[in-house]
Structure formats: C-alpha cells, structure tokens
C-alpha positions as CSV (number, residue, x, y, z in Angstrom):
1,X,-31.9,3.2,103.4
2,X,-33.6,0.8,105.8
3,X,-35.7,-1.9,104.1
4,X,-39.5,-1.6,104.4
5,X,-41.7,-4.2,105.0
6,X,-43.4,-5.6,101.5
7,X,-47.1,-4.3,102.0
8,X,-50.5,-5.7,100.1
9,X,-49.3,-3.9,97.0
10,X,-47.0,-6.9,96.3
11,X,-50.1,-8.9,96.4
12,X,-52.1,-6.5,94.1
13,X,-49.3,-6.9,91.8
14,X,-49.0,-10.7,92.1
15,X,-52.2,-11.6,90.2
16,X,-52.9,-12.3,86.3
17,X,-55.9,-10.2,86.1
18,X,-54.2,-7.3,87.8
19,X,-51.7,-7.6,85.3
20,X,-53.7,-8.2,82.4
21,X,-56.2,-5.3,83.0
22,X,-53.1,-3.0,84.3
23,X,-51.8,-3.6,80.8
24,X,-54.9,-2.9,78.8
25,X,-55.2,-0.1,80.4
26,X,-51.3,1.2,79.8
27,X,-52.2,0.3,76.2
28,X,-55.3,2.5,75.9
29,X,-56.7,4.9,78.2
30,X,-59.6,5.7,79.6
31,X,-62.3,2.4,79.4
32,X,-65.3,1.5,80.7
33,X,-65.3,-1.7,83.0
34,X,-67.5,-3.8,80.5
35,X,-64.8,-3.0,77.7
36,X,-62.3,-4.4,80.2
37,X,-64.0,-7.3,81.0
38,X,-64.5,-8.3,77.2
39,X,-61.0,-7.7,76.6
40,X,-59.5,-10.0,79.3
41,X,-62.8,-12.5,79.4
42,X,-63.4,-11.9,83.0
43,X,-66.9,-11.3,84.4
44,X,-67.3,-7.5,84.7
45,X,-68.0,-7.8,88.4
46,X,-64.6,-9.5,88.7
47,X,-63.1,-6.9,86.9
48,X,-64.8,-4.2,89.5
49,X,-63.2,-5.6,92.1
50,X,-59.7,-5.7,90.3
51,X,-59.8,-2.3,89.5
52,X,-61.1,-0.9,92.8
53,X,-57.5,-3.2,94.1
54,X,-55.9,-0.7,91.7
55,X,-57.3,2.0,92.0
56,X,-56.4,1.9,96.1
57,X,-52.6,1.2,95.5
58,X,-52.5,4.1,93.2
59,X,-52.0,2.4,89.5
60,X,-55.8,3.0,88.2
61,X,-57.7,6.4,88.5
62,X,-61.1,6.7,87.9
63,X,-63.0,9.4,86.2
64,X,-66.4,9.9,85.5
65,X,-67.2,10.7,81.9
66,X,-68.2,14.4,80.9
67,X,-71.4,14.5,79.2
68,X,-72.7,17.2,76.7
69,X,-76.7,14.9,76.3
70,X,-78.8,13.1,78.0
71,X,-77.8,10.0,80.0
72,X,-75.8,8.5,82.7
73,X,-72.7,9.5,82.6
74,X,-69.9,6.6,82.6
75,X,-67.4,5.6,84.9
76,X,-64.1,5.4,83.5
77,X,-60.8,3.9,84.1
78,X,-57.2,5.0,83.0
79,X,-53.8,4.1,84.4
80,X,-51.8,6.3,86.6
81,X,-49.4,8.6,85.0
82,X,-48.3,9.9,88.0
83,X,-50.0,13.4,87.1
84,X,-53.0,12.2,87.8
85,X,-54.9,12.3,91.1
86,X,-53.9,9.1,92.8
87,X,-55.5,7.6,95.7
88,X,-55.2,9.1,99.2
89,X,-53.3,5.9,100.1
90,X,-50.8,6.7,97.4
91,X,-50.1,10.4,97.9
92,X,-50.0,9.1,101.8
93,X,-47.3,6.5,100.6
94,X,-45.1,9.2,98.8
95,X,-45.3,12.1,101.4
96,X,-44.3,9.3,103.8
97,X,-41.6,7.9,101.6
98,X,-40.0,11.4,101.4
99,X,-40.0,12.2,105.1
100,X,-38.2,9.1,105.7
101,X,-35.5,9.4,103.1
102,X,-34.9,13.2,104.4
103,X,-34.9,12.1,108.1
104,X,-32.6,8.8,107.1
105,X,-29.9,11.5,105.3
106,X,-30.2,13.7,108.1
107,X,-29.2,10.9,110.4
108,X,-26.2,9.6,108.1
109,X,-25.3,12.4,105.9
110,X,-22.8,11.4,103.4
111,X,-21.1,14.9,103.1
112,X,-21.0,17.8,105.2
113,X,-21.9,20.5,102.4
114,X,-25.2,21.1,101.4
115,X,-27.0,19.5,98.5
116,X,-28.7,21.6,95.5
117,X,-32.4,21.8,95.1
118,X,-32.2,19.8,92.4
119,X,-30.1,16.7,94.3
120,X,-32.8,17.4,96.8
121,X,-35.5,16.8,94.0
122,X,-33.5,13.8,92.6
123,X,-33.1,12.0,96.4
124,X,-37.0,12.7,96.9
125,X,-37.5,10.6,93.6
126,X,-35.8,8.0,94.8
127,X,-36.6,8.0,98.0
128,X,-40.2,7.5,97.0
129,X,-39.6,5.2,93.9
130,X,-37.2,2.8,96.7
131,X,-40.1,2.8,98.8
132,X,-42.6,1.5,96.0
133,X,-39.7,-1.1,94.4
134,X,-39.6,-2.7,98.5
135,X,-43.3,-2.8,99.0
136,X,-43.6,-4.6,96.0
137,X,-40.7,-7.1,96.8
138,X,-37.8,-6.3,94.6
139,X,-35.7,-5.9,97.3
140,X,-34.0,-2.8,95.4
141,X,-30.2,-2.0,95.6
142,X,-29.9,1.7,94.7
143,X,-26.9,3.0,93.5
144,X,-27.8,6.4,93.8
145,X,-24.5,8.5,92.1
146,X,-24.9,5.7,89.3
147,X,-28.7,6.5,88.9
148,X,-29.3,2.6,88.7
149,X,-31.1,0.6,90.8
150,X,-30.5,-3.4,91.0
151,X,-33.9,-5.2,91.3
152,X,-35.4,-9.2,91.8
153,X,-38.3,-10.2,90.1
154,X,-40.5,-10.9,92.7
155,X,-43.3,-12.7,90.4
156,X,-42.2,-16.3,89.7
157,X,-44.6,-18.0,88.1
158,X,-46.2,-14.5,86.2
159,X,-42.7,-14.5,84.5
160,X,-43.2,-17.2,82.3
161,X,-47.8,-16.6,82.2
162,X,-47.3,-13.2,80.9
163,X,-43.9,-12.7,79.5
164,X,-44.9,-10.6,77.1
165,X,-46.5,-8.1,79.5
166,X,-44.8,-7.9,82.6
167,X,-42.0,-6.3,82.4
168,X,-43.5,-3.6,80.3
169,X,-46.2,-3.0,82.9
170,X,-43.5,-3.0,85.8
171,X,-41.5,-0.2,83.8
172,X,-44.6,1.8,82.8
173,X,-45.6,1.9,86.3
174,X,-42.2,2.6,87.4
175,X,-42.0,5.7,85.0
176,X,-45.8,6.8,86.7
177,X,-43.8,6.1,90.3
178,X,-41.0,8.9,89.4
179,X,-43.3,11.2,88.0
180,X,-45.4,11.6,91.4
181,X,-42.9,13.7,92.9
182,X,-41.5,16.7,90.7
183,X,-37.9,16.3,89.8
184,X,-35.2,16.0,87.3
185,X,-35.4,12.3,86.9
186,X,-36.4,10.1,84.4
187,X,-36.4,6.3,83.7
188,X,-34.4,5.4,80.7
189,X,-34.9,1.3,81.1
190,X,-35.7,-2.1,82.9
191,X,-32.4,-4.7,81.5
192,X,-32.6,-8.3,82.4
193,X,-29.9,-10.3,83.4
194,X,-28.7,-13.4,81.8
195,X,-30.4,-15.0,84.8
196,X,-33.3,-13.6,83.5
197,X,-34.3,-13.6,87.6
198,X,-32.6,-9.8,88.2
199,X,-32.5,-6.8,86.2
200,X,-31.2,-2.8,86.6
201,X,-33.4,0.2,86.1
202,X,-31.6,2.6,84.9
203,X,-32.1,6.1,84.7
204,X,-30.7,9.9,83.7
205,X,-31.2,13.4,85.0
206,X,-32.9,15.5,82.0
207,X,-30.9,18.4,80.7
C-alpha cells in the first residue's frame, strides 16, 4: 500500500515520559494522575499534559471513577486495549485506515476471485495496524500471506534510555492496534535483528 505520511503520533511516541507513563500504565491499570506522577517523579501537571498527548492518539482512555459515598469522584487513566473507547481521533484513524486499504485492493486486486469474510477481516487488520506502524515511522514492509511485517525502530536514542521498556510497550500497543478492528488476527511477537536497529512482528490467524 502507499506509504503515509508520519503524523504527530511519532512525536507522542518519541518522548521518555510518554514512554515511561505508557508503561506504568500497561503494567497496572487504571491510576490516578498523582500516582503516575510519584511513580515516574514528574510534576503531576506534567504528567496531565502527557496523558491528555495519549489519550488523543488513542493509547490512554480515561474514566471517571464510580462512587458508592460521598466525595469527588476521581479521574482515572488506563491504557488502551483496543476494546476500550478510544478517542474520536483514533476510531477516525481506523475507519480511515480501512477505507483506504479496501479502495487500494480494489484498484490493484491481486486475484480475480473473491476473498472470504474472514480474509476481508484479516486485510482490515492490517490495513489499520500498516497505517499506525507508518505514522509512527517504522516504515513497515508487510508481508501479508506470511502474516509478518518487517519494521525500523524509529526511536534512536530511547533504544538505549529505556531498553528495558520499549519494545514491550511498542508490542503491547501493537496488540491494542489489532484488536480495534474485529478479526481473526493476533500478534504472536516483536524479534530483533542482530542489528538490533530492525525487527519482524509476527503474527497467526486464531483457530
């Protein structure tokens, strides 16, 4: 498919804080903001700001606490599963992401017979997972009958900051990316290279 234009979720993405509270939050779901910003040691303001940069490219959601006595009720934070309801810039992102793979295969169809509902489901997957992988600059190569997708980090110096994180959060946001659209996919990995620069996502269709 035509390559995208990388869009400001590259630059959420590209940012320690993001990272750091994008991990927390993969690690245990929902918190408050001041828990947050005690766990990364970043004022709570700060943190605010980072999760509303979240929360608008679709990897936080925010809830506000149910209440049985008296009291405010708290705002809480928890990263996207994909289930969730993500941001109206997110769902606008997928249904967009899926019109243009269907129009692209319309335009250069790779075989005359018609495809199953559940290659349909499988391309609409893709389509929308390609779309998120570009925007965030890892220049994807899809290999779609393979179900693997060839990717370059596009965080340089985060690599060797939060080695320990990263990757995890880019898989677990990844998985949360597939599971936006309904379909028979499912992400079995993230592998490095030996140049430790590239790596393939690899995935399976469920049984």
């Amino acid at each position: 498919m035509a390559q995208r234009q990388s869009t400001g979720l590259r630059r959420t993405l590209v940012s320690s804080p993001r990272i750091r509270l994008l991990a927390r939050l993969q690690h245990e779901s929902p918190q408050t903001a001041p828990r947050l910003a005690e766990d990364v040691d970043l004022h709570h303001n700060t943190v605010r700001e980072h999760l509303e940069r979240l929360i608008d490219d679709g990897l936080v959601v925010r809830t506000t606490e149910h209440r049985t006595v008296r009291g405010r009720p708290q705002v809480l934070y928890s990263a996207a599963n994909g289930l969730d309801g993500a941001s109206e810039r997110a769902r606008t992102q997928t249904d967009d992401a899926i019109a243009l793979g269907r129009a692209y295969r319309q335009a250069y169809p790779v075989s005359a017979e018609a495809g199953t509902d559940t290659d349909t489901a499988a391309d609409a997957q893709l389509d929308v997972l390609e779309d998120y992988l570009d925007r965030c600059g890892f220049e994807p190569r899809v290999d779609r009958p393979a179900l693997e997708i060839r990717l370059t980090c596009p965080f340089g110096d985060l690599r060797s900051e939060l080695a320990d994180s990263l990757c995890t959060v880019d898989r677990k946001v990844v998985c949360s990316v597939v599971a936006r659209v309904e379909g028979p996919l499912d992400v079995t990995g993230i592998t490095p290279t030996a140049d430790a620069v590239t790596c393939v996502l690899t995935m399976k269709r469920r049984l």
